[in-house]
DOBA-748208 format. One line per 5 residues: number of its first residue (from 1); for each residue x, y, z of C-alpha. Coordinates in pm, whole numbers, plus 50000, padded with zeros to 5 digits. Layout:
NUM> X:Y:Z; ...;
***
This chain:
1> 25491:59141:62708; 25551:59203:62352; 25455:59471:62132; 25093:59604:61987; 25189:59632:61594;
6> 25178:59365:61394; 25388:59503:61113; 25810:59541:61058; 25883:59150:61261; 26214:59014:61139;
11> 26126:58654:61278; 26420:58538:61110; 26715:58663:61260; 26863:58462:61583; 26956:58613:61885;
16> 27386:58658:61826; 27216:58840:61520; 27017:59079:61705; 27282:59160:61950; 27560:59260:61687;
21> 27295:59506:61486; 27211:59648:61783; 27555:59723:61862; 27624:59821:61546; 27353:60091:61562;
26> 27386:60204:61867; 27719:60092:62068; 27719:60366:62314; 27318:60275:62416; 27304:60169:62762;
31> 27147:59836:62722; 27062:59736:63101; 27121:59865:63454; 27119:59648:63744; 27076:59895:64106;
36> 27365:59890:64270; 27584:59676:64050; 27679:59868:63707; 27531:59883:63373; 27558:59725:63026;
41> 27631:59869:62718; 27551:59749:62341; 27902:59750:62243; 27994:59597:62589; 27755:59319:62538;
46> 27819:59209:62173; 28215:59267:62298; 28240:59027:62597; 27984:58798:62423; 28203:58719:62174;
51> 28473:58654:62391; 28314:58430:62611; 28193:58241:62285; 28569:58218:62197; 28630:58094:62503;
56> 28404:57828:62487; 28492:57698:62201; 28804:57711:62326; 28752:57481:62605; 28596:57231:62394;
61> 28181:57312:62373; 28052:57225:62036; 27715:57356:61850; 27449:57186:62010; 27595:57150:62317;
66> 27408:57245:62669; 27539:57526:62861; 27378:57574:63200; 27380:57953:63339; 27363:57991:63703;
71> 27342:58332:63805; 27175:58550:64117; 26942:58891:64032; 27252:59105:64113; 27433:58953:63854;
76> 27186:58990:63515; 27463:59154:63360; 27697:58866:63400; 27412:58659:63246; 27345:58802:62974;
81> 27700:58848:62891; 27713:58430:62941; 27325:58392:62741; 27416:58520:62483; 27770:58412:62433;
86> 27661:58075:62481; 27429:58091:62148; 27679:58260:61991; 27913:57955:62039; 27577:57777:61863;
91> 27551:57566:62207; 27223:57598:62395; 27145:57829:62733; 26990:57648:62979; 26910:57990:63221;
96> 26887:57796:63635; 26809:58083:63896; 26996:58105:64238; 26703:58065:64371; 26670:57680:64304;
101> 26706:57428:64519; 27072:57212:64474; 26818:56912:64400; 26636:57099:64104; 26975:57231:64013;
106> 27139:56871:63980; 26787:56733:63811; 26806:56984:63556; 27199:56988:63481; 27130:56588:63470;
111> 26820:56604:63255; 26961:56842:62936; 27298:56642:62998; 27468:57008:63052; 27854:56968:62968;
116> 27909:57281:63106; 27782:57508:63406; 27873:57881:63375; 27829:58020:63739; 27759:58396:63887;
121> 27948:58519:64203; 27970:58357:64558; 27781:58034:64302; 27880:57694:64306; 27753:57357:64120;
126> 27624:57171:64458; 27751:56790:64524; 27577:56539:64383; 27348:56384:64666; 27142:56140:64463;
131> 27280:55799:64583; 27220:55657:64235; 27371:55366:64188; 27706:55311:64016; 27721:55252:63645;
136> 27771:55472:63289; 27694:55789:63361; 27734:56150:63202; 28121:56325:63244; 28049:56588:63545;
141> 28023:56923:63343; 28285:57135:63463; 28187:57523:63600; 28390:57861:63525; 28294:58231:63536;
146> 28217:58440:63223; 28498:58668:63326; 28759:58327:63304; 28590:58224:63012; 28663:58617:62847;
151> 29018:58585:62914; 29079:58256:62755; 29124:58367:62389; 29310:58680:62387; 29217:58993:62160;
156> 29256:58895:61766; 29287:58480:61858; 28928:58451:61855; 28780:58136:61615; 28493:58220:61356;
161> 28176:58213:61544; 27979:57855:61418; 27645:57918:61209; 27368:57965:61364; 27048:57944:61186;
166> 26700:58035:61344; 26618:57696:61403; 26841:57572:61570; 26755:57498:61909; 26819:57823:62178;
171> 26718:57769:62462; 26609:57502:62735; 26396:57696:63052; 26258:57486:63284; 25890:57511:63415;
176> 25850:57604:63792; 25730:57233:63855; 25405:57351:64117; 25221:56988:64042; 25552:56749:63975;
181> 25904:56740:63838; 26003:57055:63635; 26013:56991:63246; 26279:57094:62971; 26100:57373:62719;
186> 26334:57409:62430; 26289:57764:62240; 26457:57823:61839; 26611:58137:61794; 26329:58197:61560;
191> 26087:58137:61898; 26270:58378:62063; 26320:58679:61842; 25967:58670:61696; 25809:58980:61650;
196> 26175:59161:61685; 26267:59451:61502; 26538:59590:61327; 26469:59955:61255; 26514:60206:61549;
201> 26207:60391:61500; 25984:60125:61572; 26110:59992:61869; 25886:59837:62114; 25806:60019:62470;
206> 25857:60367:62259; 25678:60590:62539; 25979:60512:62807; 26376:60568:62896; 26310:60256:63132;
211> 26207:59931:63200; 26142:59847:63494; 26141:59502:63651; 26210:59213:63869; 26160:58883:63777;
216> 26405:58626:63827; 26624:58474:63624; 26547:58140:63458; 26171:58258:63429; 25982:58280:63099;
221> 25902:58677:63204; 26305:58712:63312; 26404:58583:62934; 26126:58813:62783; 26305:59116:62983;
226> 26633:58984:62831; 26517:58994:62492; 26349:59311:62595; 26689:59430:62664; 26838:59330:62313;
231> 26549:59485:62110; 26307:59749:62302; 26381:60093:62315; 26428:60176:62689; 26708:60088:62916;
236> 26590:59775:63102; 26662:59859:63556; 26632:59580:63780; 26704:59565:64094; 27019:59363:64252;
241> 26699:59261:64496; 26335:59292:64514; 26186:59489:64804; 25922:59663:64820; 26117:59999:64934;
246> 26373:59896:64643; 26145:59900:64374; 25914:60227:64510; 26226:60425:64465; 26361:60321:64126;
251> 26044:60426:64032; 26032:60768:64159; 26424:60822:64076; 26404:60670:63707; 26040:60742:63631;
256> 26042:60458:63412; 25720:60453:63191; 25680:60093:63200; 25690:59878:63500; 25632:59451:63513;
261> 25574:59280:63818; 25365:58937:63939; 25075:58993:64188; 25264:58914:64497; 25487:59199:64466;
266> 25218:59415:64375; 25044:59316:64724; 25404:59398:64878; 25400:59751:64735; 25072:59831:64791;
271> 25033:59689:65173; 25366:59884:65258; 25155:60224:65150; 25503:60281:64949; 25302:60448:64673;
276> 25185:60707:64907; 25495:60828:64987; 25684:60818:64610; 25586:60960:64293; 25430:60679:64107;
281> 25305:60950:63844; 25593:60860:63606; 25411:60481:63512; 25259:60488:63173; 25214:60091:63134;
286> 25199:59869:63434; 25211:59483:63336; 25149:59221:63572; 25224:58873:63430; 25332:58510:63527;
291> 25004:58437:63733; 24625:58580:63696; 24558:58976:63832; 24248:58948:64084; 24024:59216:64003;
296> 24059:59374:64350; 24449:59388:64317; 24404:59498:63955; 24159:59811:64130; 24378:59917:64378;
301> 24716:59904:64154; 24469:60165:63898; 24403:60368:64222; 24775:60387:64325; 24954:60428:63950;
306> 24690:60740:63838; 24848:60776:63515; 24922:60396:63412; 24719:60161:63191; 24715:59870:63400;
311> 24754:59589:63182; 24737:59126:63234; 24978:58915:63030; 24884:58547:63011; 25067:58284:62847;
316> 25286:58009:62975; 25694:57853:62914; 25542:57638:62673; 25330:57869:62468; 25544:58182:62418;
321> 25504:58424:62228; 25145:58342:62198; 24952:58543:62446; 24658:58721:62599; 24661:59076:62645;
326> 24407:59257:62858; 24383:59627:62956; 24192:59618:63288; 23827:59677:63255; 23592:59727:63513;
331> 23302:59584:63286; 23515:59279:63227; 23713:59227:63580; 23851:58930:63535; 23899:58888:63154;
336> 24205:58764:63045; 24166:58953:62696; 24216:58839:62354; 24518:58673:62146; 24777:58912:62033;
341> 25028:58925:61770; 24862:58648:61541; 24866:58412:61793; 24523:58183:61776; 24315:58106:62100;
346> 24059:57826:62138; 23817:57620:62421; 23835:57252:62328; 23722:56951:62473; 23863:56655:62587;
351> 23914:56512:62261; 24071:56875:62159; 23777:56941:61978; 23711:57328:61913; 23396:57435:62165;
356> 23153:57717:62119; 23135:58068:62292; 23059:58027:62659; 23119:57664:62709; 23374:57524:62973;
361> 23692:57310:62836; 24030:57356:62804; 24243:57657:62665; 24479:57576:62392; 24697:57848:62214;
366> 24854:57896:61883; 25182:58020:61879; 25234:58293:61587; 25602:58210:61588; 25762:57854:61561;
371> 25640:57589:61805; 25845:57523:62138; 25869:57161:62307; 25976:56944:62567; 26303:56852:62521;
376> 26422:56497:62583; 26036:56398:62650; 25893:56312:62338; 25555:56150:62523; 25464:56497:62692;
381> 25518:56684:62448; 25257:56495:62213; 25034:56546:62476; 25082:56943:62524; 25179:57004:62188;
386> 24967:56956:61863; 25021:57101:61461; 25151:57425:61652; 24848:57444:61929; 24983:57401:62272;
391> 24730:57305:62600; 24743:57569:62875; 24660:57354:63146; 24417:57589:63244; 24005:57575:63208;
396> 23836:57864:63126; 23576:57986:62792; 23588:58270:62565; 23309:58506:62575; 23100:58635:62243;
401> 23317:58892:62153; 23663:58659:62206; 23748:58735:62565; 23921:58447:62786; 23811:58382:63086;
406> 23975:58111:63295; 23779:57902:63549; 24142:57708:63716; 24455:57564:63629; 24320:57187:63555;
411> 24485:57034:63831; 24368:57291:64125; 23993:57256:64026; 23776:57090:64329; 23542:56844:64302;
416> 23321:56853:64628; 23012:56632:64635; 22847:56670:64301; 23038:56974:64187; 23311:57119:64050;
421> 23457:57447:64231; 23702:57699:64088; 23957:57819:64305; 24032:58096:64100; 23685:58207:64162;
426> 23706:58185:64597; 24023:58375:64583; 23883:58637:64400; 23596:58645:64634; 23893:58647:64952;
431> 24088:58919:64789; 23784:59122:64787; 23788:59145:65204; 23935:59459:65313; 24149:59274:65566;
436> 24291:58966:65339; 24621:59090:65128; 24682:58733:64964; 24443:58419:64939; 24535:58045:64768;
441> 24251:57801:64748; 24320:57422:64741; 24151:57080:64778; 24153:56864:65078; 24026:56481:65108;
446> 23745:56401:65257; 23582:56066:65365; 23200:56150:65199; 23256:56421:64946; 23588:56312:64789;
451> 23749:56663:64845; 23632:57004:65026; 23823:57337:64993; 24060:57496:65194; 24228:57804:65171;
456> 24557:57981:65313; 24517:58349:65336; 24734:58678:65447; 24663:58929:65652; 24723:59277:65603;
461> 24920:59264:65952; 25091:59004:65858; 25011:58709:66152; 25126:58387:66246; 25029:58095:66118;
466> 24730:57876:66271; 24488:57680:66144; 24087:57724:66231; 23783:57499:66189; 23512:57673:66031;
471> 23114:57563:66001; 23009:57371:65669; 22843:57091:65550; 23062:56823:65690; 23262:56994:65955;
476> 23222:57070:66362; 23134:57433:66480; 23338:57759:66479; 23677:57783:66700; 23658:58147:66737;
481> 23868:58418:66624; 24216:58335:66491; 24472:58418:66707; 24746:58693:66553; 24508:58705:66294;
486> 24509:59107:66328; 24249:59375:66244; 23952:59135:66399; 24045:58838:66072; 23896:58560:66202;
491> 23786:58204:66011; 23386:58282:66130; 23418:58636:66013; 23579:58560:65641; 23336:58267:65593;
496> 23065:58546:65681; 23216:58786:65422; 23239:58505:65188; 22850:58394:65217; 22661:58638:64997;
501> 22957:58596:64728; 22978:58204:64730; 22779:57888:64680; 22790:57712:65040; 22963:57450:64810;
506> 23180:57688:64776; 23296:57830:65130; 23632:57664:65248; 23609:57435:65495; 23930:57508:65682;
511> 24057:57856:65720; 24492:57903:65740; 24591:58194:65860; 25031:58264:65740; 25269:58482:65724;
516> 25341:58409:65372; 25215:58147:65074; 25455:57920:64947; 25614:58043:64592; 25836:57926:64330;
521> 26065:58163:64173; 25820:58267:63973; 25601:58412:64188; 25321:58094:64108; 25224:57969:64472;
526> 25259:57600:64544; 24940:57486:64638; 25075:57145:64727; 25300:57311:65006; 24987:57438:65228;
531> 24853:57096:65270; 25178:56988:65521; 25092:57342:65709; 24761:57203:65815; 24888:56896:65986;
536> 24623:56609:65983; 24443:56777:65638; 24111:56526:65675; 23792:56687:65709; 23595:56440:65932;
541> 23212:56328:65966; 23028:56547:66189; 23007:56383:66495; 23336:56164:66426;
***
C-alpha cells in the first residue's frame, strides 16, 4: 500500500512535519472526505492539530506520554485531527477502534499506561470490570473530545510545539489478537513516514482524484490510509459505514481510481451483484490487503472491475513498511509477489537460518525503514524481532524467480495423522465451489490422529447455521443435506467437490454451515471462535 518508485523518500521527516508542508503547499487541498459527515482540509488539519496539541500540553501531557484515540468510522476526521495533534504534542497515539470490546479497550489503555483517552462522539472510556485486587495502581487517565481540547488555548496563547525527532517513538497499534492477548507495536515517526515525499509532482496514487476505502480505525491498513491522507495525491473517501450498497455507489459517484478493501467485503460486493448495477469502470488499482486474496475471489473481482489491476498487499503490524506486492496472475494464482521498496524477504528455519528456493519454513521480512517493536514486552519482541528481520508468523517458500508463497499462518497449520495440512490450501479449494461465498479451515482434536480439519463455510444464500457429519477416515456416515444450506450446499456434496482437488487427508471432517465467520476489526477471521459453534468439537472412533 505504498508506492512503486524507489527514488525522492524523505524518511526523515516525522509526521507534525509532513502535515505542516503539506499545508503549506497546498492549504485549500481537500485532504479527506468521510460520506455523510464533512471533509478535511490541509490547512484545517495542520490548524486544529495544533490546537489540540496546545491543548494538551495544556492539560498537563508531556513528550512521551500515551494518548489513547477512541474514535468510530464516521468520525476519521475527528481522528486525525486528535493523531496527529497528539504527536505534535511529542506524546504517543495509541489509535483503539469503536469496534473493540470494553475488555480490549481497558487491557490496552492499562497495558501502554495511557494518561489520557481522547474520545469520538456518543464514546465513552467503559468502567473498569477487572476485579483486580486493591493496591498501587496507574492514575485513571482522564477522557475529553478534540473539539474541548481545541478550545483550551485560545488563538495566539498557544506554547511552542516540543521537538520531535524521527525517532522518537509514534505510535503504539495493537495487533487484532486472533491466537491470544493483543500486543503493543510501537512505530518511530521515521517508521511511519518512510518512503514519503515532499515534492508535489511525485506524489503517490498519481492516476486518481480519490481514494477509496474502508478499513477501520486502529488497523495497520486504517493508519496506512491516514498517512495516505497526509502524503498521496488523491483525496482519501471513506465511508461513515461499510455496506456493500455504500461503497458500490461512492464508486460510481466519485470514480475514484484506486479502491482498498479486505476479502470479506469484496465477497459482500460481489454476492450482492452491486457491480452489475454501478459503473465500476472508473477503478484503475484495486488493492486487497490485511488477509490473503483466494485466487477465485481475486478472478471474479478482475471479471467485475474490467479496467482495474487487481493487486495483494501482504505484510503485517509488526513488519510495516516492508511488504509483498503482487499484481494478480493467472500463471501464479496464489503468489504473494515479491518485496517492495527495499524491503528484504527470506524462508528460514527454525533456527532462523536462511533456506533455499522451494523449501518450507518460516517467512521473515526486512523492513527498509527503521525497525518497529513490542512495546513494554521486551521477551516477544526478541523473539519476532532480529538485526531489523521480523518473523511473519506465517509458513510459506519463495519460488525460483523470488515469489512468496505462503502455506498457513504457523498456528492454523493441521497436523492429522502423519501430516501436516494447510488450511490456506482447503479454503482455496472451498472458494472454488460455485455455491460457497466464504470458507475458514481449522483444527479439531481427535482421540487417534491428534487433530482432523474442520471448516465453517458461507453460502451464497446466506443460511443458518448447523453443523453436519461428513464421511472420512475416522468419522460415521453422511447426515444428508444441510438444512438452509440453499442452492442444494450440502456437507456430502462439498466433500464431493472437494475430492478431485484434495488429499483425503485433506477433506474436513466436519462441515459448518453460518451465516457469517467470526472477524476482528480487521477483517482476519477468528478461527478459535468456530470451535464453540460446533458444540462437542471431538471427532470420535468409528463405531464409538
Amino acid at each position: 500500500m505504498t508506492r512503486t518508485t524507489r527514488t525522492r523518500r524523505t524518511p526523515t521527516l516525522t509526521v507534525p512535519e509532513l502535515l505542516r508542508l503539506r499545508a503549506q503547499q497546498e492549504p485549500d487541498g481537500v485532504a479527506m472526505i468521510v460520506e455523510g459527515q464533512g471533509t478535511l482540509t490541509f490547512a484545517e488539519w495542520e490548524r486544529r492539530s495544533a490546537a489540540l496539541a496546545a491543548g494538551l500540553a495544556e492539560r498537563g501531557v508531556a513528550p512521551g506520554d500515551r494518548v489513547a484515540v477512541h474514535f468510530g468510522s464516521r468520525d476519521w476526521i475527528d481522528f486525525a485531527v486528535a493523531f496527529c495533534g497528539v504527536l505534535e504534542a511529542g506524546a504517543v497515539a495509541v489509535p483503539m477502534s469503536d469496534r473493540l470490546a470494553p475488555a480490549e479497550i481497558r487491557y490496552m489503555i492499562g497495558h501502554c499506561s495511557a494518561s489520557a483517552v481522547l474520545l469520538g462522539r456518543d464514546l465513552s472510556l467503559p468502567p473498569d470490570r477487572s476485579g483486580a485486587a486493591p493496591g498501587p495502581a496507574a492514575p485513571e487517565p482522564w477522557t475529553a473530545t478534540p473539539a474541548e481540547l481545541e478550545s483550551v488555548a485560545g488563538p495566539g496563547s498557544r506554547p511552542a510545539a516540543p521537538p520531535v525527532r524521527p525517532g522518537d517513538l509514534a505510535q503504539i497499534l495493537y495487533t487484532s489478537g486472533t491466537t491470544g492477548r493483543p500486543k503493543g507495536v510501537g512505530a518511530s515517526h521515521a517508521n511511519l513516514a518512510y518512503g514519503c515525499v515532499t515534492q508535489p509532482r511525485h506524489r503517490r496514487f498519481a492516476h486518481s482524484r480519490h481514494l477509496l476505502h474502508a478499513f477501520p480505525i486502529g488497523t495497520n491498513a486504517g493508519q496506512t490510509m491516514l498517512i495516505n491522507a497526509l502524503d498521496a495525491r488523491p483525496t482519501v473517501l471513506t465511508p461513515a459505514r461499510f455496506t456493500p450498497g455504500r461503497f458500490a455507489r461512492l464508486i460510481e459517484t466519485y470514480r475514484p481510481g484506486t479502491v482498498f478493501l479486505v476479502p470479506s467485503m469484496a465477497v459482500e460486493l460481489l454476492d450482492a451483484g452491486l457491480h452489475e448495477r454501478h459503473d465500476m469502470s472508473g477503478v484503475v488499482l484495486l488493492g486487497s490487503a490485511a488477509a490473503a486474496l483466494p485466487p477465485a475471489l481475486a478472478e471474479r473481482l478482475a471479471a467485475a472491475f474490467p479496467n482495474a489491476t487487481v493487486t495483494n498487499y501482504y505484510t503485517s503490524t509488526e513488519a510495516a513498511p516492508a511488504q509483498t506486492i503482487m499484481i494478480y496472475d493467472r500463471a501464479r494464482p496464489a503468489a504473494l509477489g515479491r518485496p517492495a521498496f527495499d524491503g528484504s524477504l527470506r524462508i528460514a528455519d527454525e533456527e532462523g537460518n536462511p533456506l533455499p528456493p522451494g523449501e518450507t519454513g518460516e517467512v521473515w521480512m526486512r523492513s527498509p525503514a527503521a525497525s518497529r517493536s513490542y512495546y513494554g514486552d521486551e521477551e516477544a519482541s526478541a523473539r519476532a524481532f532480529r538485526d531489523g528481520w521480523v518473523r511473519m508468523g506465517d509458513v510459506g517458500y519463495v519460488d525460483a524467480d523470488g515469489y512468496l508463497y505462503l502455506v498457513d499462518r504457523e498456528s492454523d497449520v493441521v497436523k492429522t495423522g502423519a501430516y501436516k495440512v494447510s488450511t490456506l490450501q482447503v479454503e482455496a479449494a472451498l472458494y472454488e465451489h460455485p455455491g460457497i461465498a466464504e470458507a475458514a479451515v481449522f483444527g479439531l482434536p481427535h482421540p487417534v490422529l491428534g487433530s482432523v480439519l474442520g471448516a465453517a463455510v458461507v453460502a451464497r444464500s446466506g443460511p443458518a447455521a448447523v453443523a453436519a457429519t461428513v464421511p472420512g477416515p475416522a468419522s460415521g456416515p453422511v447426515s444428508g443435506p444441510v438444512p438452509g444450506a440453499g442452492q442444494g450446499l450440502s456437507a456430502s456434496e462439498v466433500r464431493a467437490f472437494l475430492m478431485d482437488r484434495l488429499a483425503w487427508h485433506e477433506l474436513p471432517e466436519r462441515i459448518l454451515v453460518v451465516d457469517d465467520l467470526p472477524r476482528n476489526q480487521s477483517g482476519k477471521v477468528i478461527k478459535k471462535e468456530l470451535l464453540t459453534l460446533l458444540g462437542d468439537s471431538t471427532i470420535s472412533k468409528e463405531g464409538e
